[in-house]
C-alpha positions as CSV (number, residue, x, y, z in Angstrom):
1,X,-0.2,16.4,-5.5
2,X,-0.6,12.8,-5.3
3,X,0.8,10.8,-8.5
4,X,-1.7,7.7,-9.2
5,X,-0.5,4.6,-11.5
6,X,-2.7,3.4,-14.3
7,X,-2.4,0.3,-16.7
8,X,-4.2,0.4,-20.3
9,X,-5.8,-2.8,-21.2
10,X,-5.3,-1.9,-25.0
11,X,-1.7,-1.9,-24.9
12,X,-0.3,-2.9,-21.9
13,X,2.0,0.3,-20.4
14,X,1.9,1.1,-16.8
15,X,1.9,5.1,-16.3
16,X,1.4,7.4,-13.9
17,X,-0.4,11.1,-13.1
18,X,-0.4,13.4,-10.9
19,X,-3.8,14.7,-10.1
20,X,-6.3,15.7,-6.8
21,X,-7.2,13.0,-4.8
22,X,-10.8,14.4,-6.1
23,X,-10.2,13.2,-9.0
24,X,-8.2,10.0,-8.3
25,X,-11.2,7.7,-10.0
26,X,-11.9,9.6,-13.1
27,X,-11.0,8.0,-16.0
28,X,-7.5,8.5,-17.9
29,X,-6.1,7.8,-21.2
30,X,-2.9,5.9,-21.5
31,X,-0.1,7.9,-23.2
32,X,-0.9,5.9,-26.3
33,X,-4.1,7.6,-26.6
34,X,-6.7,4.3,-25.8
35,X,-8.9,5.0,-23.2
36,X,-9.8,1.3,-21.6
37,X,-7.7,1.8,-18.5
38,X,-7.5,0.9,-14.6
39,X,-6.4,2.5,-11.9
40,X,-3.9,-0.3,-10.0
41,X,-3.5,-0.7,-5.9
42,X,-0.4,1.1,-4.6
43,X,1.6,-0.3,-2.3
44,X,3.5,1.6,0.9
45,X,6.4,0.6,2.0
46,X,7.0,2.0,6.0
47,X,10.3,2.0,7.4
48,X,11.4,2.1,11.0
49,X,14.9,1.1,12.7
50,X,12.4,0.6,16.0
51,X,10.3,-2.8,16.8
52,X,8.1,-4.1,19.0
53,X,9.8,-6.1,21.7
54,X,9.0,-10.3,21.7
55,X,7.1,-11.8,24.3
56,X,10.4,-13.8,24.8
57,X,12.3,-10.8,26.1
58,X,9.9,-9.6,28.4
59,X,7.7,-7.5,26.4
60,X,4.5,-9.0,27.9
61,X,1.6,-10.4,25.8
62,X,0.9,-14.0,25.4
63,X,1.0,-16.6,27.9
64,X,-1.0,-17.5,30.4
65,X,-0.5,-14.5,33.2
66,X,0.1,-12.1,30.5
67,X,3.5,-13.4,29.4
68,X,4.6,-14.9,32.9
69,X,4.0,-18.5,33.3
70,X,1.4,-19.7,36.7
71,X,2.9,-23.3,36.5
């Protein structure tokens, strides 16, 4: 299940649930019990050991022939 992460207005605390994506924008109390919350933007972080190759190295793109030069 995905786990959402709230701040309350009232107090302050950052906290997070775990509830359907159905029910991602319903409202929830902070553990504090005050119910003027807002459900924050999460961030993702993707990770890869591969990357694209630079125009520089041959990897086309850019230029004016597609990375070759027409001089």
């Amino acid at each position: 299940m995905p786990r959402y992460e709230y701040r309350c207005r009232t107090c302050g605390s950052t906290f997070e649930l775990s509830r359907p994506m159905a029910e991602s924008s319903a409202p929830a109390d902070c553990p504090s019990g005050h119910d003027d919350t807002v459900k924050l933007l999460s961030t993702v972080a993707v990770g890869g050991t591969k990357s694209a190759p630079s125009p520089a190295a041959g990897g086309g793109g850019g230029g004016c022939c597609g990375g070759g030069c027409c001089g």
